[in-house]
C-alpha positions in Angstrom: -17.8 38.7 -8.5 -16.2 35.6 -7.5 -18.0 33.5 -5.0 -17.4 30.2 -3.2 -20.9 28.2 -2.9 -21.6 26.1 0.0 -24.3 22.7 0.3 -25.5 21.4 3.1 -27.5 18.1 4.0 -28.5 16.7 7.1 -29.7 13.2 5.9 -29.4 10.7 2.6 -33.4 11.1 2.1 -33.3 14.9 1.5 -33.8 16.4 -2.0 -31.7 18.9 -1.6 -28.8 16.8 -2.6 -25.4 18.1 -3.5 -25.6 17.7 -6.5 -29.4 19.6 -6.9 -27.9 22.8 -4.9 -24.6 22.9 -6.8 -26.3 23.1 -10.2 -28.9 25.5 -9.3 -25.6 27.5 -7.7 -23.8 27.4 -11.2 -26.3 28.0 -13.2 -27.2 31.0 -11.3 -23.5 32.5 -11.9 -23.6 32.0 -14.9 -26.5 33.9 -15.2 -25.3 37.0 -13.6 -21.2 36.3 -14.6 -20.8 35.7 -11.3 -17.4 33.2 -11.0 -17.5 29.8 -8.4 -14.4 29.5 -7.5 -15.0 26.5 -5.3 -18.2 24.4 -4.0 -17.8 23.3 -0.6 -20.3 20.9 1.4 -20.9 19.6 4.5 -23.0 16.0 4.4 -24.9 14.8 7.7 -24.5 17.6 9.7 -27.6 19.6 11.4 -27.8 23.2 10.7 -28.8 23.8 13.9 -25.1 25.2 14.4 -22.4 26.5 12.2 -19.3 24.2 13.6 -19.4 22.3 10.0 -15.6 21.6 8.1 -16.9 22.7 4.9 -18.3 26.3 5.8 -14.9 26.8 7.9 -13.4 26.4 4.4 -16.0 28.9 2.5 -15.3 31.6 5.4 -11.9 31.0 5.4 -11.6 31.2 1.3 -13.1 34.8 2.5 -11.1 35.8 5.0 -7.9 34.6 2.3 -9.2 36.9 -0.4 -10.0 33.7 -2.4 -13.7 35.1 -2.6 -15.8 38.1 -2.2 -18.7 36.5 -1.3 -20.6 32.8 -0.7 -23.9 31.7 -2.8 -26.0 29.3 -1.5 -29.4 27.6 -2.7 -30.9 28.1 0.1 -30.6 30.4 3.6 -32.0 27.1 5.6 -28.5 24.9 4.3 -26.5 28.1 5.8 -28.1 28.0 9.4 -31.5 27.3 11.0 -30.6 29.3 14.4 -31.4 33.0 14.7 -28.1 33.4 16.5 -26.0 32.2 14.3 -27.4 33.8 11.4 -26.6 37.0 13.4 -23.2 36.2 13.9 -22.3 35.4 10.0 -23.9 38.3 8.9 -22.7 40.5 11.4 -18.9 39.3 11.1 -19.0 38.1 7.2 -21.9 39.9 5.3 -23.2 43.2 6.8 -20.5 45.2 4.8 -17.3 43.2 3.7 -18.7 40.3 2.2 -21.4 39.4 0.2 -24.1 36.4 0.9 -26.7 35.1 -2.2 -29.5 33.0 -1.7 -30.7 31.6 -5.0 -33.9 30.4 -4.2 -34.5 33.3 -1.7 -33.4 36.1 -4.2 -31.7 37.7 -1.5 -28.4 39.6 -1.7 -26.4 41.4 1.6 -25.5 44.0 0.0 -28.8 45.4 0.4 -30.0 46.9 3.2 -33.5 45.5 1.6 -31.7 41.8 1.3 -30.3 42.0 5.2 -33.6 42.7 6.4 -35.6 39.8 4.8 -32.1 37.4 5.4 -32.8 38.0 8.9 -36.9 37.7 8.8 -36.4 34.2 6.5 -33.7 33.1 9.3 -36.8 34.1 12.5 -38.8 31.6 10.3 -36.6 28.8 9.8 -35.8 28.6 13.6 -39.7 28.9 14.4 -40.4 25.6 12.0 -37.4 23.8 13.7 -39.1 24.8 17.2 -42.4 23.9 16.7 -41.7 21.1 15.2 -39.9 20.0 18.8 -42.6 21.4 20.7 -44.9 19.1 18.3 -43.0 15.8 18.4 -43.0 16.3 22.8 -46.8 17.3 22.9 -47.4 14.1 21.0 -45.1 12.0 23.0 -46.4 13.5 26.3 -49.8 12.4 25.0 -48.6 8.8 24.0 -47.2 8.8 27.6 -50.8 9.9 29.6 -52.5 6.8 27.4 -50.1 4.3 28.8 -48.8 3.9 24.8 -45.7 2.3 24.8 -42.8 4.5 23.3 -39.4 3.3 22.0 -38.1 -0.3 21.1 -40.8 -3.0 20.9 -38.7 -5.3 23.1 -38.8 -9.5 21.8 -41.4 -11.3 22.5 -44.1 -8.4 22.1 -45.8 -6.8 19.2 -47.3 -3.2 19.2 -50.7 -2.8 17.9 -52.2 0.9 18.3 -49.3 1.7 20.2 -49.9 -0.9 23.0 -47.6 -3.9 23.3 -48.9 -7.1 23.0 -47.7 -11.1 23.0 -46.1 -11.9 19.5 -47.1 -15.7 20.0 -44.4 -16.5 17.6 -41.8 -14.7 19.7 -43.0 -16.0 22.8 -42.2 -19.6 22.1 -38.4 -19.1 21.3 -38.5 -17.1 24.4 -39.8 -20.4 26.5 -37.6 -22.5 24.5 -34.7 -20.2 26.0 -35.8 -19.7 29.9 -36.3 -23.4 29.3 -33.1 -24.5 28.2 -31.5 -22.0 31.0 -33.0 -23.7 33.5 -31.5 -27.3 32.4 -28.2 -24.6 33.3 -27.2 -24.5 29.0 -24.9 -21.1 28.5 -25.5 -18.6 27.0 -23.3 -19.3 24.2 -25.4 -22.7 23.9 -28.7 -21.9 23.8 -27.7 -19.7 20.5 -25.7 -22.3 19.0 -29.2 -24.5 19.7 -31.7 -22.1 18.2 -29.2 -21.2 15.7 -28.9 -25.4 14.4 -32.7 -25.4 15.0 -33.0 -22.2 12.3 -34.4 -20.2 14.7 -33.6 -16.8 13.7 -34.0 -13.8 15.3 -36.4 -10.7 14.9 -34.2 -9.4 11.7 -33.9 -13.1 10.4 -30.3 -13.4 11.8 -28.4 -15.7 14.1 -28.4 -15.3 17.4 -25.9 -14.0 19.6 -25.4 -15.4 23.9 -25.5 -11.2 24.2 -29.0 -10.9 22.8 -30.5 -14.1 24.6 -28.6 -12.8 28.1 -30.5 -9.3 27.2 -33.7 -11.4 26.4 -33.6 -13.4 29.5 -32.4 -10.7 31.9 -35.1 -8.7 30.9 -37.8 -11.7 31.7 -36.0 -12.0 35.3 -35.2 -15.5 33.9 -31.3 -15.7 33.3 
């Protein structure tokens, strides 16, 4: 049968890498004398929807004749959303084309392989959802402490999710209401800290943006 694999990853960090899926993809063709006619793959792109370039191509190599079916390493780098997997198989794999799922075992053109597609697709979308549900019930918490969420703005540091004076911090940020107040710019109190090597949070220069931010935020500018 000749097939066109498709890879997916959302982020650098994951495992799955391209090169990971399209080896375990090829090696299972050659196991079953299966031909890849192509590998297609989509790099930092959620599959939380299926408006990705490279699966456009691998269904459109389909609907060309270029393939008979798509092969994949795993049903979770096709889609994470119920909906979506619907629409594939119901438009792509119920009858005309075939879908594999190495890792999975799965194969459409079972009735057998179209029922568990669809059960491993309910699960993939119930992880993605609880994990939401999860990451708000623990922010919502943070919240109802008084925990401070987000940016740790300069000047502060967090400690058990509360801010609190960075003493360090706090003295550039005197040495910049002060020089405001002798009516330096901007542009000048940088240049100062800057000659002074008075670097910033990330051990940079300074920038007039970041000490307008800075003092703005201090009702000092």
């Amino acid at each position: 049968m000749k097939l066109i694999g498709y890879g997916r990853a959302s982020t650098f960090g994951q495992q799955l890498t391209k090169e990971v899926q399209e080896e375990k993809i090829k090696e299972y063709c050659q196991l079953y004398g299966h031909e890849l006619v192509d590998f297609c793959y989509d790099h930092g792109l959620t599959g939380k929807n299926i408006n990705r370039p490279a699966l456009d191509k691998a269904l459109t190599a389909l609907e060309n004749d270029e393939a008979e079916g798509v092969i994949i390493f795993k049903l979770d780098r096709l889609t994470r959303n119920v909906k979506d997997l619907c629409h594939l198989i119901q438009n792509y794999f119920a009858t005309k084309y075939t879908l594999i799922s190495v890792s999975d075992l799965l194969d459409t053109k079972t009735a057998n392989g179209r029922l568990i597609i669809n059960v491993l697709g309910s699960v993939a979308q119930w992880e993605v959802e609880s994990t939401i549900e999860r990451t708000k019930s623990a922010l919502a918490a943070a919240r109802r402490q008084g925990k401070h969420l987000g940016k740790v703005p300069y000047g502060y540091k967090l400690t058990d999710g509360f801010l609190e004076d960075c003493d360090e911090e706090i003295e550039i940020v005197t040495l910049m209401q002060s020089l405001r107040i002798e009516g330096k710019s901007y542009q000048a109190i940088a240049g100062y800290l800057n000659a002074q090597q008075l670097m910033n949070r990330g051990g940079k220069t300074w920038k007039a943006s970041s000490i307008h931010d800075i003092l703005n935020r201090s009702k000092l500018a």
